[in-house]
Every structure is written in structure tokens, then in C-alpha cells.
Backbone bond lengths (Angstrom), bond angles and torsions (degrees), N, CA, C in turn:
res aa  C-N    CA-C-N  psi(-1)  N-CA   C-N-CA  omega(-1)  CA-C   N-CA-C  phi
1 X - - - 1.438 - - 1.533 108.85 -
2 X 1.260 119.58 138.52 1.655 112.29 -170.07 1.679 88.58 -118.17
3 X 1.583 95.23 149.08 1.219 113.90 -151.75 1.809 96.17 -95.99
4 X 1.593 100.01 129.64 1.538 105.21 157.81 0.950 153.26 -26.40
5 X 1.478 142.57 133.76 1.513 115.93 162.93 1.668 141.93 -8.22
6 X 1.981 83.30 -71.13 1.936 108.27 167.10 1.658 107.11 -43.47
7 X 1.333 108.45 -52.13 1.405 113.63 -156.73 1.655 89.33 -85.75
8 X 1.063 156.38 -24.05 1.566 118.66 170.75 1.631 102.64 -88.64
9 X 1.370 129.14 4.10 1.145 97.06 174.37 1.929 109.40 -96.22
10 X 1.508 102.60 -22.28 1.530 96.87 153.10 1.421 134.21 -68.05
11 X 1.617 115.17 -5.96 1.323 106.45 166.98 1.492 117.04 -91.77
12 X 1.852 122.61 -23.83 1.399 113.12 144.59 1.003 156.54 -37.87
13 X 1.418 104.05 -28.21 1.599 129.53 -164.24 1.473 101.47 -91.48
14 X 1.715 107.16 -54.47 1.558 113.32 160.10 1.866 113.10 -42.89
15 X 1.094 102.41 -72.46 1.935 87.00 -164.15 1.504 81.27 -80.30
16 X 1.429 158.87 70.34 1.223 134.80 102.42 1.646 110.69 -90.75
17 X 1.396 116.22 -2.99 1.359 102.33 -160.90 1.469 97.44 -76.21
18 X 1.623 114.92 144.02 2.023 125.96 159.41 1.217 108.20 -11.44
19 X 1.300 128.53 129.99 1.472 118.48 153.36 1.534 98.96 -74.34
20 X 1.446 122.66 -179.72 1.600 119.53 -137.03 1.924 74.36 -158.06
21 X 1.057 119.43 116.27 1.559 120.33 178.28 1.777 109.27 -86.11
22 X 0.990 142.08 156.55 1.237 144.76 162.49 1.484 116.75 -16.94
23 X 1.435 104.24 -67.12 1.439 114.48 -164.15 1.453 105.51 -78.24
24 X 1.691 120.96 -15.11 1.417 123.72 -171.63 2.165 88.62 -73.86
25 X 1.412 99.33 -39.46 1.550 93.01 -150.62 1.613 102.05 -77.42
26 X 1.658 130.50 -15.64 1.049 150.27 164.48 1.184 102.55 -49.38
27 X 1.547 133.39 -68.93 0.950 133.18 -155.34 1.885 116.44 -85.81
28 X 1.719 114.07 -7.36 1.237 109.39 169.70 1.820 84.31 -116.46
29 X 0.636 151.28 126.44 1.525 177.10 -115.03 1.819 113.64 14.46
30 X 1.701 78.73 168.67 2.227 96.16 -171.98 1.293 83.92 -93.65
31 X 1.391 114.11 116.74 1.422 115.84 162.95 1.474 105.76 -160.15
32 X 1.418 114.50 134.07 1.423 136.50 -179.64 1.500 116.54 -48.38
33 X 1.110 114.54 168.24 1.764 106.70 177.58 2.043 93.59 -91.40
34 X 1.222 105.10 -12.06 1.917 109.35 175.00 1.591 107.70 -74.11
35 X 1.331 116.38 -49.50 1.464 130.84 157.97 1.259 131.10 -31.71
36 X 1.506 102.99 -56.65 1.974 114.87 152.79 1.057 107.86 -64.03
37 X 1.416 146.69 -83.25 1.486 139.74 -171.96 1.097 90.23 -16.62
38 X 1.517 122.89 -87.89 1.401 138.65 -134.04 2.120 96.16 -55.15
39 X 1.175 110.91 -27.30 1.837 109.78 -168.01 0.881 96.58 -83.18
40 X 2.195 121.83 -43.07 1.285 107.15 -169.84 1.579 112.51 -96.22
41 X 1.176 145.77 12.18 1.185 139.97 132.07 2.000 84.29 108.21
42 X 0.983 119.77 23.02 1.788 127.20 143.30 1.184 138.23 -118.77
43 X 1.371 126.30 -176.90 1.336 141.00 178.27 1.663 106.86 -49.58
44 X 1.240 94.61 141.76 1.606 106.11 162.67 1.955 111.41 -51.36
45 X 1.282 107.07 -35.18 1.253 115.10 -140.34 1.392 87.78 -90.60
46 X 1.385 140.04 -20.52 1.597 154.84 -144.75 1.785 86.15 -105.16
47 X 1.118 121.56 -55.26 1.378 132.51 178.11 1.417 100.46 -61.45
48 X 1.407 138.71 -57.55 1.391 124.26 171.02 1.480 126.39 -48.56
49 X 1.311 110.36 -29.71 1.215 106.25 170.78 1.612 128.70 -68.04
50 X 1.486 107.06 -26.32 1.395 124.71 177.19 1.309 118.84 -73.22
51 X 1.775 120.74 -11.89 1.581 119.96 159.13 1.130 122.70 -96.30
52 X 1.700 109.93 -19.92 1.743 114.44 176.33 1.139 124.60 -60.65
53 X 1.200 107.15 178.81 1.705 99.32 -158.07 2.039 81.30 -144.31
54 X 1.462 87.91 162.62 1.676 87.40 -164.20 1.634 134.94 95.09
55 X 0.819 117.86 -154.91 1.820 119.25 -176.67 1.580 101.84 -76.83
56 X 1.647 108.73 -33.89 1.547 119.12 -177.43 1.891 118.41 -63.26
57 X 1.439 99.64 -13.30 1.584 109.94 -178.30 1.248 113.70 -86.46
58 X 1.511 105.38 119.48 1.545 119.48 171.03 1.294 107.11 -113.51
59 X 1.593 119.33 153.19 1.220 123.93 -164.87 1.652 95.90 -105.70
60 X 1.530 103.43 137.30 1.906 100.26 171.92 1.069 106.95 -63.72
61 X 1.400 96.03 147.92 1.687 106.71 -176.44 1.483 105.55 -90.57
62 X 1.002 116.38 160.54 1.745 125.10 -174.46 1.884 113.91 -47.85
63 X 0.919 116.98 -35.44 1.512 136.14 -179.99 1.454 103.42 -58.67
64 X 1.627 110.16 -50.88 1.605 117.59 -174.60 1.646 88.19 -77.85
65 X 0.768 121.56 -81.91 1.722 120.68 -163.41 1.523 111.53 -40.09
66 X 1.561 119.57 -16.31 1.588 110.69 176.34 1.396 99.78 -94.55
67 X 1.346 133.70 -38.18 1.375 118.60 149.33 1.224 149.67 -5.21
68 X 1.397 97.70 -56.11 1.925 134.18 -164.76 1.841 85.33 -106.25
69 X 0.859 131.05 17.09 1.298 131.77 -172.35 1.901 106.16 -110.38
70 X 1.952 98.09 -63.58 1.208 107.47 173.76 1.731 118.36 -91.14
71 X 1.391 105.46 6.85 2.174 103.13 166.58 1.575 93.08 -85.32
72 X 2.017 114.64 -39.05 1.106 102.04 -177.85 1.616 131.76 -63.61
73 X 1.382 109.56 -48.84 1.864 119.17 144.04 1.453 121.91 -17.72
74 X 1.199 111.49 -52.80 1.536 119.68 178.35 1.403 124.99 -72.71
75 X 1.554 114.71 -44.76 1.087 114.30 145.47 1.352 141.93 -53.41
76 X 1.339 127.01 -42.56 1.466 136.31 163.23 1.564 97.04 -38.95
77 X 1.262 129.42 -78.21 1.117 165.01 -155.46 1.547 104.73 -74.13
78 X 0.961 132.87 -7.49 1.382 132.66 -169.97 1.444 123.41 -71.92
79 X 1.413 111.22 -26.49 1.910 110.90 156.70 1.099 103.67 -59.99
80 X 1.227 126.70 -74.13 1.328 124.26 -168.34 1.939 131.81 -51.99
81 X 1.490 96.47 -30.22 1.336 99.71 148.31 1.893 122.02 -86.79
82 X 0.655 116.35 -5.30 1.494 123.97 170.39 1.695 102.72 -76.08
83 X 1.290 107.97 -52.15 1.685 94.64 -178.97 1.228 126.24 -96.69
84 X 2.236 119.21 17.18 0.921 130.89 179.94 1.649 101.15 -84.48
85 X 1.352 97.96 -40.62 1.770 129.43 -178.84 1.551 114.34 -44.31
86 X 1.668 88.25 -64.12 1.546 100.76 178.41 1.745 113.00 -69.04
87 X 1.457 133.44 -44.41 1.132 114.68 166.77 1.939 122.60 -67.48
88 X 1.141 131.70 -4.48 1.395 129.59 165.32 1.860 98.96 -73.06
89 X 0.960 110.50 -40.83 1.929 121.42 -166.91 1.483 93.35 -56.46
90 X 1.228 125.19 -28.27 1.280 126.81 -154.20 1.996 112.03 -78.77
């Protein structure tokens, strides 16, 4: 299926949006380091490493941070997809 007008300019808008780093998405929502795993599709333990500090600190890799980019999108945005949702249900 080849994609629309609408739809490539929503697929621009998507990969232009910020990637969103760990500690950025921590600090605008309450969410667990189980909560991240669970969005970014790893270990609890991979996410601990991404707040430690020391030899134990690994930096998210771009994949996790575009992730935490579009849960963060969704969330911002989540009335408005909530009542896009509810009128398709209809």
C-alpha cells in the first residue's frame, strides 16, 4: 500500500520527533525502572545500568530513547488520542 500525502507527513514528524533519554523520560512521568523495561522491550537490569553512575553506567542506545520518545508522545497526547479512540469505537 503506498502511503498518502497525510501519512508521509506523519511519518516525518514521527522520526523528526527528540529522542527523549532515560532520565529526560523519568523526570516528566512516575514510572518504574519495570515500566521502562517493559516500553523498551529489555531487562530490568539493562535499565539499571542507565541510572548508575560509575563503570556500571551505560548510555541508552538510540533505539531505547526513540521508544521513550513515542510512549512519551502518547502520553502528552493521550486525551486527544483517547477521544480519537473513542469516536472510531463508535
Amino acid at each position: 500500500m503506498r502511503l498518502n500525502h497525510t501519512q508521509i507527513e506523519l511519518l516525518d514528524r514521527f522520526l523528526a520527533l527528540p529522542l527523549v533519554s532515560p532520565d529526560e523520560f523519568v523526570a516528566r512521568w512516575s514510572v518504574s525502572y519495570r515500566q521502562i523495561s517493559q516500553i523498551c522491550c529489555c531487562s530490568i537490569s539493562t535499565v539499571e545500568h542507565w541510572f548508575s553512575d560509575g563503570t556500571a553506567h551505560r548510555p541508552a542506545a538510540r533505539s531505547y530513547q526513540r521508544l521513550l520518545a513515542i510512549v512519551d508522545f502518547l502520553l502528552v497526547h493521550s486525551v486527544e488520542i483517547d477521544y480519537i479512540w473513542r469516536l472510531l469505537q463508535t
